[in-house]
C-alpha positions as CSV (number, residue, x, y, z in Angstrom):
1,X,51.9,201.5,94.3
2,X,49.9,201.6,97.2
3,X,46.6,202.6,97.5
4,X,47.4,206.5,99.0
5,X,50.1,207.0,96.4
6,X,47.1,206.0,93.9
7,X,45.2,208.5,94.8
8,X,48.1,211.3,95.4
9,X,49.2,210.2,91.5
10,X,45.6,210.8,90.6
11,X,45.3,214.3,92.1
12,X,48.5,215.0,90.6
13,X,47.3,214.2,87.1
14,X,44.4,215.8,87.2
15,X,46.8,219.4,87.9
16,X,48.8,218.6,85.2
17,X,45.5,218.6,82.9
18,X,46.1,214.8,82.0
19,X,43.7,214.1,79.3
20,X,42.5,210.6,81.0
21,X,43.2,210.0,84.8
22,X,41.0,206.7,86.1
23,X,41.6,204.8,89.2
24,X,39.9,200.8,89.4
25,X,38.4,199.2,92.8
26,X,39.3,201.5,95.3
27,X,38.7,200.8,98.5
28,X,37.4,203.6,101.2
29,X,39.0,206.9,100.0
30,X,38.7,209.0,97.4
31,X,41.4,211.5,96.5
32,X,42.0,214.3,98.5
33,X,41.3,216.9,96.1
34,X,37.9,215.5,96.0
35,X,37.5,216.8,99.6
36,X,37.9,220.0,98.8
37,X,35.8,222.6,96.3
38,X,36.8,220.8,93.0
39,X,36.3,222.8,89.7
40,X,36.1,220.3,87.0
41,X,37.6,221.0,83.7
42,X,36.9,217.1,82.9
43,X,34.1,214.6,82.7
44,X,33.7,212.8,85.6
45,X,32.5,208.8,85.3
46,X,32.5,207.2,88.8
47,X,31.2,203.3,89.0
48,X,29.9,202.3,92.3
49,X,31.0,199.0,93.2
50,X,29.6,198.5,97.0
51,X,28.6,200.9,99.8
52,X,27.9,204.3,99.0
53,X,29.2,207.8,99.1
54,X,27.4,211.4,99.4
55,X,28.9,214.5,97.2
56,X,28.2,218.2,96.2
57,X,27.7,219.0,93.3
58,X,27.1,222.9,92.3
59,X,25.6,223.4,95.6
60,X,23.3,219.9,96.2
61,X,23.9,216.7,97.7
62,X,23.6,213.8,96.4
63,X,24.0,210.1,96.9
64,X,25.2,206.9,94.9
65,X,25.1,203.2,96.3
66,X,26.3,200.2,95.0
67,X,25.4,199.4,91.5
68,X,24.9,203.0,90.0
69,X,27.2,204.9,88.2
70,X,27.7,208.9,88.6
71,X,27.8,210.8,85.6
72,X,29.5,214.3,86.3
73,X,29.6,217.1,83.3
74,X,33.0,219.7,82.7
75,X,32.5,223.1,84.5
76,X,30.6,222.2,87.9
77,X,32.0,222.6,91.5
78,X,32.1,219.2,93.2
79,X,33.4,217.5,96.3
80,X,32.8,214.3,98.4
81,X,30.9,215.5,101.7
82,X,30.5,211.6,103.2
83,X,31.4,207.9,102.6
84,X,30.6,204.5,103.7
85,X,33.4,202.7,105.7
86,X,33.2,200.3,102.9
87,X,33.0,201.8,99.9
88,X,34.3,200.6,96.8
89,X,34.4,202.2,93.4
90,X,36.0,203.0,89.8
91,X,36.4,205.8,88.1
92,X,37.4,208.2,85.3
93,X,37.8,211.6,84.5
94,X,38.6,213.0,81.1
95,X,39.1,215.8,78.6
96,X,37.0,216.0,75.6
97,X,38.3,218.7,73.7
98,X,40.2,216.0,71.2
99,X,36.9,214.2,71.1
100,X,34.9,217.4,69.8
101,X,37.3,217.7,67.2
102,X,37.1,214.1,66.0
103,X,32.8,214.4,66.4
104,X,33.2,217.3,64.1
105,X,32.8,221.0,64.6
106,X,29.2,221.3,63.2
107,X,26.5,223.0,65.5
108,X,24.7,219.5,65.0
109,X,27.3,217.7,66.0
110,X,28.0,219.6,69.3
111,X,24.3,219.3,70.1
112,X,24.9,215.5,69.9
113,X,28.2,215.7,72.0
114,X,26.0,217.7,74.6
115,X,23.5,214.6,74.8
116,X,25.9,212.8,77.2
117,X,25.8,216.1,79.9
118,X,22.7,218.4,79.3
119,X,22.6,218.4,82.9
120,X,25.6,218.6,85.4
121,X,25.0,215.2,87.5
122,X,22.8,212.1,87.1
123,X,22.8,209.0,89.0
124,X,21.7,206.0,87.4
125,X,21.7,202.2,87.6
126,X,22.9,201.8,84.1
127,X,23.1,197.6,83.4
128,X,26.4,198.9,81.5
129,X,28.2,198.9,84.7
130,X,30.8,196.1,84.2
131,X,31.4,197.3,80.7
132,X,32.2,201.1,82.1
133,X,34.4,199.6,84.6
134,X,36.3,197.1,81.8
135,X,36.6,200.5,79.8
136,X,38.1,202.4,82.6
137,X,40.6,199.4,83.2
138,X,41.7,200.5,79.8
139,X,42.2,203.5,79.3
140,X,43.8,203.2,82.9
141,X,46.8,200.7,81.1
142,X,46.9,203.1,78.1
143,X,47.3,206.6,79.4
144,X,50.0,205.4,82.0
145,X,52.2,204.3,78.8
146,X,54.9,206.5,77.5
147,X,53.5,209.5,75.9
148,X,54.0,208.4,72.2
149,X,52.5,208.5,69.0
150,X,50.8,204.8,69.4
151,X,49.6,204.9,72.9
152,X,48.5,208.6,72.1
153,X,46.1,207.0,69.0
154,X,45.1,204.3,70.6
155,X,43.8,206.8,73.8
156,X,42.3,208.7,71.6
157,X,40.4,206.1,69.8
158,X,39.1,204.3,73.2
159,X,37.9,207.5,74.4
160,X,35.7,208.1,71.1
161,X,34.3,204.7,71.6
162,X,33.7,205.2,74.9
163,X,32.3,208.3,74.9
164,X,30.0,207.0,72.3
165,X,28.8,204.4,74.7
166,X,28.2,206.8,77.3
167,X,26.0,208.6,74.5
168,X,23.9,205.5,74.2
169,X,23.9,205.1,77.8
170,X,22.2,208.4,78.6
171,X,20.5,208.3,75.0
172,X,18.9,204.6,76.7
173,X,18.2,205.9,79.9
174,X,17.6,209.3,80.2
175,X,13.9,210.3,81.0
176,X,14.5,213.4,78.6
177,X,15.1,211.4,75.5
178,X,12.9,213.9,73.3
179,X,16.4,216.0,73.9
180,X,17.9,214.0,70.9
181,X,14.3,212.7,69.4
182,X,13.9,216.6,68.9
183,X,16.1,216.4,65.8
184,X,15.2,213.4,63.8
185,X,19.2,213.5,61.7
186,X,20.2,213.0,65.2
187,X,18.4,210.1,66.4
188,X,19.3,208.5,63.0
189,X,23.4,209.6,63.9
190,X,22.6,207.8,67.6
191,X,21.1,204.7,66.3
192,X,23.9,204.5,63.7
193,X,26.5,204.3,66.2
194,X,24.9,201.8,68.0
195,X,24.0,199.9,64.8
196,X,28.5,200.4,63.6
197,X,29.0,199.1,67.4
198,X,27.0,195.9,66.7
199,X,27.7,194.8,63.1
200,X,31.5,196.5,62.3
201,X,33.2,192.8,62.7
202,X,31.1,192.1,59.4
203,X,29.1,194.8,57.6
204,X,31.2,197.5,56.7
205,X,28.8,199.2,53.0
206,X,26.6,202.0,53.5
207,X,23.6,199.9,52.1
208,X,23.5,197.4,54.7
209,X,23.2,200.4,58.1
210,X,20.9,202.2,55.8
211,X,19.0,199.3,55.2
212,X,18.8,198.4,58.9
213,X,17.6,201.9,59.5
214,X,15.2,201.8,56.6
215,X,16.3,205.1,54.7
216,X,18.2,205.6,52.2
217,X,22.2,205.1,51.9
218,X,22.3,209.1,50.1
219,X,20.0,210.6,52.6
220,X,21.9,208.4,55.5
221,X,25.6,209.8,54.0
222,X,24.3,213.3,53.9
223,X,23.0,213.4,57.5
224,X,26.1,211.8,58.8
225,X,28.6,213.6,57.1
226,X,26.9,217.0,58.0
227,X,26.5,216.1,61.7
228,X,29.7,214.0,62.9
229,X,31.9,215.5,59.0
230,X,32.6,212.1,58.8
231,X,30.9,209.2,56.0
232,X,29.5,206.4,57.7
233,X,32.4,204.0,56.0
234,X,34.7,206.4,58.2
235,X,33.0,205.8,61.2
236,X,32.9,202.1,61.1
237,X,36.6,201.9,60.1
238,X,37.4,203.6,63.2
239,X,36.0,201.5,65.2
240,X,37.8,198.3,63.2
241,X,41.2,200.4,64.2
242,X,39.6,200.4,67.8
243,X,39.4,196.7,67.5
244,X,42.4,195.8,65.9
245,X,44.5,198.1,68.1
246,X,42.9,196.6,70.7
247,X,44.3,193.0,69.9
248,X,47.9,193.8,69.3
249,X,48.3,195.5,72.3
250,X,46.5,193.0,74.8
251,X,46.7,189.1,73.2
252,X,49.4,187.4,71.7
253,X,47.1,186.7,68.4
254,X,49.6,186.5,65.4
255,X,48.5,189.8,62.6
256,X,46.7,186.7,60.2
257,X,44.6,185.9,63.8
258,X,43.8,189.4,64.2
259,X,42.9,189.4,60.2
260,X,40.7,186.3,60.3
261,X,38.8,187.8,63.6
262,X,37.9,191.2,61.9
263,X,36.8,189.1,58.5
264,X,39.8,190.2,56.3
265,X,40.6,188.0,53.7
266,X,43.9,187.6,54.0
267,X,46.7,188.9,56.2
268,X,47.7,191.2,53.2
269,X,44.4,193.0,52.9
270,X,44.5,193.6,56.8
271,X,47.6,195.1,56.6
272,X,47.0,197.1,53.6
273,X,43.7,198.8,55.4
274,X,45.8,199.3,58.9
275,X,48.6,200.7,57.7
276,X,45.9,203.3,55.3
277,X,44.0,204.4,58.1
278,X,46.8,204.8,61.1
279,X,49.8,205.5,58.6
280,X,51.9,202.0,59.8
281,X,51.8,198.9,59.0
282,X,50.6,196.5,61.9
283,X,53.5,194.6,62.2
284,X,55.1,198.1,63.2
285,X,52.9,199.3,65.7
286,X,53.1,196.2,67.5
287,X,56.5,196.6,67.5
288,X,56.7,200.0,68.4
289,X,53.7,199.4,71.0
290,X,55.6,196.8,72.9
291,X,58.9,198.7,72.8
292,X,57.1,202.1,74.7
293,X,55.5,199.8,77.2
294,X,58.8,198.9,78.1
């Protein structure tokens, strides 16, 4: 495709209520809905790459340049109102209701969600650009796969990680940080995720993230299972799933490769975990993977 049918595909997925619609280094335009009054029903990510572009957002203007990333919330009115001749930029806007429902349905836990959009735009030099933009370059080559049951999990499970990130992001960064330091069971859920994101590839016991957060692994259990109604073991095996999806669908590594990078020890026990958590073994979904890319 070329670079105006990009953008007319993008426009059209966003009608149809896509749940992730991402476009990578464009060059000059934006889509042409974005010109207009744009009510957004998703949350909007944009990565500037060079130059810089103005936009409305719920009445204001505001303005990004090269090196800061946009952060838009669900429910605000927004359109481009100018761009640089040059501009270049990535970006990503998606649904979160399957998210809520995977962070629980606990008030807590929706107080936690809102962490990543208490306001409805925020600008920011981030340092996490690249690794935004490598994100969107993902769920870009996912959600434009056959709608199946394996591309379907795997979407699912690379926007809970990545919404996670932008958590920590905005958790980092934001100059109102008492927002989650208000509830102390939250700031203990934040620094958890980070903490899973970090050690997963080897620590996978309750002791060890309780340890590292110095409290105990009951009282550490209880507040993450009230807030996210997941345990922490949960948590960290979905993000080995992440991982191990990840590798079967983008390298040639053999299952036993894959095993031996997440510190299985053997093959067998791999498979026996995969196949508990996503309900196939992972000789099968890489199967069935390749065939729907196809």
């Amino acid at each position: 495709m070329n670079e105006m049918e990009l953008l007319a595909t993008f426009d059209q997925e966003m009608e149809k209520g896509h749940v992730a619609c991402t476009l990578q280094y464009m060059e000059n335009d934006f889509p042409p809905s974005f010109y207009g009054d744009l009510s957004l029903q998703h949350i909007g990510v944009i990565v500037c790459h060079r130059g810089t572009f103005r936009f409305i957002c719920n009445g204001e203007e505001y303005r990004a340049s090269e090196g800061e990333t946009v952060f838009l919330t669900k429910g605000i009115h927004f359109h481009i109102s100018e761009r640089h001749s040059t501009c270049l930029y990535s970006l990503v806007f998606y649904r979160t209701d399957t998210i809520r429902d995977i962070l629980g349905t606990t008030i807590l836990s929706m107080k936690f969600y809102e962490i990543m959009h208490p306001t409805e735009c925020k600008i920011w030099h981030t340092g996490h650009e690249e690794e935004i933009t490598h994100y969107i370059s993902l769920l870009g080559s996912i959600s434009s796969h056959p709608c199946d049951a394996f591309s379907s999990n795997e979407l699912t499970l690379l926007l809970l990680s990545f919404t996670y990130r932008l958590c920590h992001v905005y958790h980092v960064l934001s100059p109102d940080r008492q927002i989650a330091n208000q509830n102390p069971k939250m700031e203990v859920y934040v620094q958890l995720l980070h903490l899973i994101q970090k050690h997963y590839m080897k620590e996978r016991g309750v002791r060890f993230y309780a340890e590292q957060l110095c409290i105990s692994p009951k009282y550490l259990s209880s507040v993450i299972k009230n807030l996210s109604g997941f345990t922490v073991q949960q948590l960290v095996f979905q993000a080995i799933i992440k991982q191990a999806i990840f590798y079967i669908n983008n390298s040639d590594k053999s299952i036993k490769q894959i095993s031996d990078l997440l510190h299985f020890p053997n093959a067998s026990a791999f498979g026996t975990f995969f196949k508990k958590q996503t309900g196939v073994s992972p000789r099968h979904y890489k199967e069935a993977s390749r065939q729907s890319a196809h």
